[in-house]
N, CA, C and O atoms as a GROMACS GRO file, in nm:
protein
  268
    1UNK      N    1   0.085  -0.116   0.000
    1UNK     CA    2   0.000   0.000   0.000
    1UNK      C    3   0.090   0.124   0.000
    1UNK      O    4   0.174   0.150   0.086
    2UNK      N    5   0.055   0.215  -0.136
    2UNK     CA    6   0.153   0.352  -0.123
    2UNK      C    7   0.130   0.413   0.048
    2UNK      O    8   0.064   0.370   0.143
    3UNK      N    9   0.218   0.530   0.029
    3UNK     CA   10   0.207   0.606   0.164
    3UNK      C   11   0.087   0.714   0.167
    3UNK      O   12   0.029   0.770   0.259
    4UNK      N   13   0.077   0.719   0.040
    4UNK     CA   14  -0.028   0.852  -0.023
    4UNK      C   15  -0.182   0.753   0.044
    4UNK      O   16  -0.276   0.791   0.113
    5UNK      N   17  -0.147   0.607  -0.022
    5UNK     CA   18  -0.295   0.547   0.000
    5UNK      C   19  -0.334   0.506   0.154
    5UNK      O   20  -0.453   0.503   0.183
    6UNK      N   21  -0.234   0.475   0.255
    6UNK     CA   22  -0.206   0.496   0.360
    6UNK      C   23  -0.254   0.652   0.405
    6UNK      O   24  -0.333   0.631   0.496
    7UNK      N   25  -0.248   0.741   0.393
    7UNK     CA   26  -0.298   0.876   0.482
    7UNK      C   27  -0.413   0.856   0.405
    7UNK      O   28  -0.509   0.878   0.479
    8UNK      N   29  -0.444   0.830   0.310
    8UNK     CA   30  -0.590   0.879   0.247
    8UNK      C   31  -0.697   0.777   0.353
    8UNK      O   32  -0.819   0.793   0.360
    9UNK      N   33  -0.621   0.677   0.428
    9UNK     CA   34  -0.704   0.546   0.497
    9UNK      C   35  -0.700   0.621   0.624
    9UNK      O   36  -0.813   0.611   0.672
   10UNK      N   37  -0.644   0.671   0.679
   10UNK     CA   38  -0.626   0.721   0.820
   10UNK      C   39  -0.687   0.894   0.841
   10UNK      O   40  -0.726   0.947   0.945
   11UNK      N   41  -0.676   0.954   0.699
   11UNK     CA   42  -0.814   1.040   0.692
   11UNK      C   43  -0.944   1.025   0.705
   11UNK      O   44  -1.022   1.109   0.750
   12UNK      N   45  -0.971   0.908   0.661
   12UNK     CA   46  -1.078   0.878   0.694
   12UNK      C   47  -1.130   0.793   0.789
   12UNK      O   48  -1.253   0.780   0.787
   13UNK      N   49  -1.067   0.730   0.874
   13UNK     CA   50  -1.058   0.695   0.976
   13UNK      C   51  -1.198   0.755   1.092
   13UNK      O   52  -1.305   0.702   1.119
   14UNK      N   53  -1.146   0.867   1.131
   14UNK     CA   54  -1.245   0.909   1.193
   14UNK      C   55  -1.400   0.904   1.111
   14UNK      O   56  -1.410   0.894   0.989
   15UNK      N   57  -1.481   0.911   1.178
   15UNK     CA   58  -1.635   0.908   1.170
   15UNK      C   59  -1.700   1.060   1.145
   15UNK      O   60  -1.766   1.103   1.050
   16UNK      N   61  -1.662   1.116   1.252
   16UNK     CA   62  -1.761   1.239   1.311
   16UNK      C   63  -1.603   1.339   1.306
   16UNK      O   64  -1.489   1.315   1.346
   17UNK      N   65  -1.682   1.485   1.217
   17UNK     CA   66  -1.574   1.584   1.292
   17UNK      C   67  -1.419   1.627   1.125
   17UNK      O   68  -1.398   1.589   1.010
   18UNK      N   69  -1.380   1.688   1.191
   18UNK     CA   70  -1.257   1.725   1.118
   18UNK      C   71  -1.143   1.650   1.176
   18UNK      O   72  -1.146   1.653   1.299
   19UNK      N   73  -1.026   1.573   1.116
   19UNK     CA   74  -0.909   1.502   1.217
   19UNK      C   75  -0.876   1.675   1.253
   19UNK      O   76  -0.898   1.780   1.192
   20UNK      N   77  -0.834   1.651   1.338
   20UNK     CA   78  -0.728   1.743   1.417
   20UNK      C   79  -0.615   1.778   1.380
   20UNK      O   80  -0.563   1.886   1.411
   21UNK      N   81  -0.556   1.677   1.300
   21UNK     CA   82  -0.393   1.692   1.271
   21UNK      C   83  -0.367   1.695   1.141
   21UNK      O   84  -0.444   1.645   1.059
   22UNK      N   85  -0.262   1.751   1.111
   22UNK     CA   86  -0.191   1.746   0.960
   22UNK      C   87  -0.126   1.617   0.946
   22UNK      O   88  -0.015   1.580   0.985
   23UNK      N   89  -0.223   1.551   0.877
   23UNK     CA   90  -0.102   1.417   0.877
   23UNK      C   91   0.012   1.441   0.764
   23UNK      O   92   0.110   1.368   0.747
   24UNK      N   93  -0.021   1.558   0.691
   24UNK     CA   94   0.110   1.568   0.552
   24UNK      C   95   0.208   1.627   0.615
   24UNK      O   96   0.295   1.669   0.539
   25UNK      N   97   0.231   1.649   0.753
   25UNK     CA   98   0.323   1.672   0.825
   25UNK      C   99   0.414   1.583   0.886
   25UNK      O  100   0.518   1.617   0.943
   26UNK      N  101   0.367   1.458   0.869
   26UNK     CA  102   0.421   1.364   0.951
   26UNK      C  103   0.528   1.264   0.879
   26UNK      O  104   0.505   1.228   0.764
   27UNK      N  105   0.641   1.222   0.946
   27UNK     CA  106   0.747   1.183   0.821
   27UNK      C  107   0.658   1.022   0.782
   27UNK      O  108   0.550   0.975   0.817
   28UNK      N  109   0.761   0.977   0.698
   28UNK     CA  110   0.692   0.816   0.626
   28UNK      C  111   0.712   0.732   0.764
   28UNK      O  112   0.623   0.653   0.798
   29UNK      N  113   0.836   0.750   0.851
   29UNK     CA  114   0.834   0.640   0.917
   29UNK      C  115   0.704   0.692   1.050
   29UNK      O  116   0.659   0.621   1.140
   30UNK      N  117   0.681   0.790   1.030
   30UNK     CA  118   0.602   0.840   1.156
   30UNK      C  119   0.409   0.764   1.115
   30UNK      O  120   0.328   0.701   1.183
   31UNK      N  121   0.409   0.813   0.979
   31UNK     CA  122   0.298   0.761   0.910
   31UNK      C  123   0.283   0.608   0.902
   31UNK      O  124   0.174   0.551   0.903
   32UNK      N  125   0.413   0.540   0.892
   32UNK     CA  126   0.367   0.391   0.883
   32UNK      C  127   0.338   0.342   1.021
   32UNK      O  128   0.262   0.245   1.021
   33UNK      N  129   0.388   0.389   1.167
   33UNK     CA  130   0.362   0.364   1.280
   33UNK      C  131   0.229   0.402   1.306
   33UNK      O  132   0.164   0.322   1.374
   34UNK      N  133   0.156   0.533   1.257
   34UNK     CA  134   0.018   0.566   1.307
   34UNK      C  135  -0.058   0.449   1.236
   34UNK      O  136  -0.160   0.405   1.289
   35UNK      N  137  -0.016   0.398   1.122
   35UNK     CA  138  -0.124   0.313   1.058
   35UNK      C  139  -0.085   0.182   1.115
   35UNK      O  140  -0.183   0.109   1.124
   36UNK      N  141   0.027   0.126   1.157
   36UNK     CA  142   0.037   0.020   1.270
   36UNK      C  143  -0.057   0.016   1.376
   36UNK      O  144  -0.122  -0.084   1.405
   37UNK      N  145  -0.066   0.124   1.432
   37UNK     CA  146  -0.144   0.135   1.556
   37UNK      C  147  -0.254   0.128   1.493
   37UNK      O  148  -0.281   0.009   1.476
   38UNK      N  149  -0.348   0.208   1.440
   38UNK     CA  150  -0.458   0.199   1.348
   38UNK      C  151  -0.461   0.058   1.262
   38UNK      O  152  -0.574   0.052   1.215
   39UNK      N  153  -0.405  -0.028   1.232
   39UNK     CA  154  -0.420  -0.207   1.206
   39UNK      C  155  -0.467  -0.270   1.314
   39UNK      O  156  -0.577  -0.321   1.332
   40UNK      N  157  -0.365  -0.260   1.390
   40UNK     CA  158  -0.400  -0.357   1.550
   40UNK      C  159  -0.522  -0.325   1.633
   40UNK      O  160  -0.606  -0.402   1.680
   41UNK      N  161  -0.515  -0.220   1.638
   41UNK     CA  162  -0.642  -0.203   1.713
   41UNK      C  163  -0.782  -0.231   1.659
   41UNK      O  164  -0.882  -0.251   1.728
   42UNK      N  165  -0.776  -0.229   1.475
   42UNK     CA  166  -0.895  -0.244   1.369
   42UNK      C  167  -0.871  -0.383   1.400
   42UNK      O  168  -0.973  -0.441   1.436
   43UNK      N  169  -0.767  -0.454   1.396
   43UNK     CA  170  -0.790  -0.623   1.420
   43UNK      C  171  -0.811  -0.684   1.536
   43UNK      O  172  -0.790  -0.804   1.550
   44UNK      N  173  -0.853  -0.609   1.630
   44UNK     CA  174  -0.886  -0.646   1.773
   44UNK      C  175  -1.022  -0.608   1.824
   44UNK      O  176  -1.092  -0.657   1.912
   45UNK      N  177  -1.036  -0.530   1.763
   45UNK     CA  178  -1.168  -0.400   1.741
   45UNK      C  179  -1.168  -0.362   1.856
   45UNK      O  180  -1.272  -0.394   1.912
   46UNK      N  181  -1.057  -0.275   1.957
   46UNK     CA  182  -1.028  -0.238   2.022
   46UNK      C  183  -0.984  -0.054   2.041
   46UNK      O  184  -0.878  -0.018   1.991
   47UNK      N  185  -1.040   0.013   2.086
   47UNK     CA  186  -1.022   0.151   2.068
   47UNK      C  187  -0.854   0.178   2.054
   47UNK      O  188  -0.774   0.117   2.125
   48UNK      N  189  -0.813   0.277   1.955
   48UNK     CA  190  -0.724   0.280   1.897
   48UNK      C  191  -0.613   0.377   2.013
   48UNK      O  192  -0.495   0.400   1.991
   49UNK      N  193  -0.675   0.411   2.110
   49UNK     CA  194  -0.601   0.493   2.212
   49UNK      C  195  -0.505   0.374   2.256
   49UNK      O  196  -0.384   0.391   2.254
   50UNK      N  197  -0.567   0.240   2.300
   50UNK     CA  198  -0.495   0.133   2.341
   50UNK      C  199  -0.345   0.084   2.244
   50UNK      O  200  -0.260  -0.003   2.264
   51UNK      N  201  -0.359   0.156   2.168
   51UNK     CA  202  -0.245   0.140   2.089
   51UNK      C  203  -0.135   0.199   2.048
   51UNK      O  204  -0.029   0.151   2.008
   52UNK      N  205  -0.177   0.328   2.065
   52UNK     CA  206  -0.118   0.454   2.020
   52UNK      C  207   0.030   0.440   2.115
   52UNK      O  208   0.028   0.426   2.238
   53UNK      N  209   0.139   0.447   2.044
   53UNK     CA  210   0.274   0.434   2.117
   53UNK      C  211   0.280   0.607   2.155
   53UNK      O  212   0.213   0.704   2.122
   54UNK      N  213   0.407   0.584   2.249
   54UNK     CA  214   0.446   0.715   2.285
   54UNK      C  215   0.496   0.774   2.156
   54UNK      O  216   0.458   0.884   2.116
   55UNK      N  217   0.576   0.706   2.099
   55UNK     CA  218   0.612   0.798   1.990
   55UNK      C  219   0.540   0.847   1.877
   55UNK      O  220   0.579   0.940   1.807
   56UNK      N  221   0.451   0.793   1.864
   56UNK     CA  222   0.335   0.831   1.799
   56UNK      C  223   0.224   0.946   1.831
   56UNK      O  224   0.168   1.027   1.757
   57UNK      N  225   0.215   0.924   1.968
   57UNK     CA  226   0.167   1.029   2.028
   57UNK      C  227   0.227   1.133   2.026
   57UNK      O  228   0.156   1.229   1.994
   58UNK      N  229   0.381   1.168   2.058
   58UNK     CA  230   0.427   1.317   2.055
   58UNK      C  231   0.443   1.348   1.909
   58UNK      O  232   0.453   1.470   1.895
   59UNK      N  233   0.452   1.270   1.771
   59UNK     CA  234   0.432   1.327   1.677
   59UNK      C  235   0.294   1.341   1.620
   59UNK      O  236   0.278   1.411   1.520
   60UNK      N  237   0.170   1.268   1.688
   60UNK     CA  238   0.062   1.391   1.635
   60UNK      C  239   0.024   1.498   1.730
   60UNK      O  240  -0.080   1.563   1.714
   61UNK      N  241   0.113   1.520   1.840
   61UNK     CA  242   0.116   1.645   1.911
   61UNK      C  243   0.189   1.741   1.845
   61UNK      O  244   0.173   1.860   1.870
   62UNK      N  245   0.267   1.703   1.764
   62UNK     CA  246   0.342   1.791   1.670
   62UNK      C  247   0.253   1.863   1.570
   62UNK      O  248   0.251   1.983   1.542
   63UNK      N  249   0.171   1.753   1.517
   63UNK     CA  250   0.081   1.772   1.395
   63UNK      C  251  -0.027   1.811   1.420
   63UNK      O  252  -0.107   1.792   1.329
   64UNK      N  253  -0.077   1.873   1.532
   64UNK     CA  254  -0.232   1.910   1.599
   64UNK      C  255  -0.261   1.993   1.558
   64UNK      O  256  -0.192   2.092   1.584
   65UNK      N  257  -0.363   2.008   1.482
   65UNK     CA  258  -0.428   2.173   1.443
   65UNK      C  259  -0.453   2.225   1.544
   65UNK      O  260  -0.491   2.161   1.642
   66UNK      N  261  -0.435   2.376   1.544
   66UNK     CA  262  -0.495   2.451   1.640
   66UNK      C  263  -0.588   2.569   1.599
   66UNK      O  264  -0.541   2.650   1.519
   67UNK      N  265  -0.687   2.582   1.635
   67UNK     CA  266  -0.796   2.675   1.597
   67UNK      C  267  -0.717   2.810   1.624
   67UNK      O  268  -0.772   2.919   1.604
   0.00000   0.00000   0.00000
């Protein structure tokens, strides 16, 4: 799966709402980890917070829109 087709999957991800973050901000290796976390948790059907690594987390704290 490209990386392009990868963010276009994790854009849409959410349900409800605008994502929050710039994911075209985020490097490839940062992007293939959010969609790791976003696999495992889709194959567990387990809320995706349970997954989210630390390092993942401070780079979409990087990428957070702010109003």
């Amino acid at each position: 799966m490209s990386l392009e087709t990868r963010l276009q999957r994790l854009e849409r991800a959410p349900q409800s709402g605008e994502l929050p973050y710039d994911l075209t901000l985020l490097t490839d290796a940062e992007l293939l980890a959010l969609e790791e976390c976003f696999s495992k948790a889709d194959a567990r059907g387990l809320p995706l917070a349970q997954y989210i690594t630390p390092e993942v987390y401070a780079a979409l704290q990087r990428v957070e829109r702010h109003a």
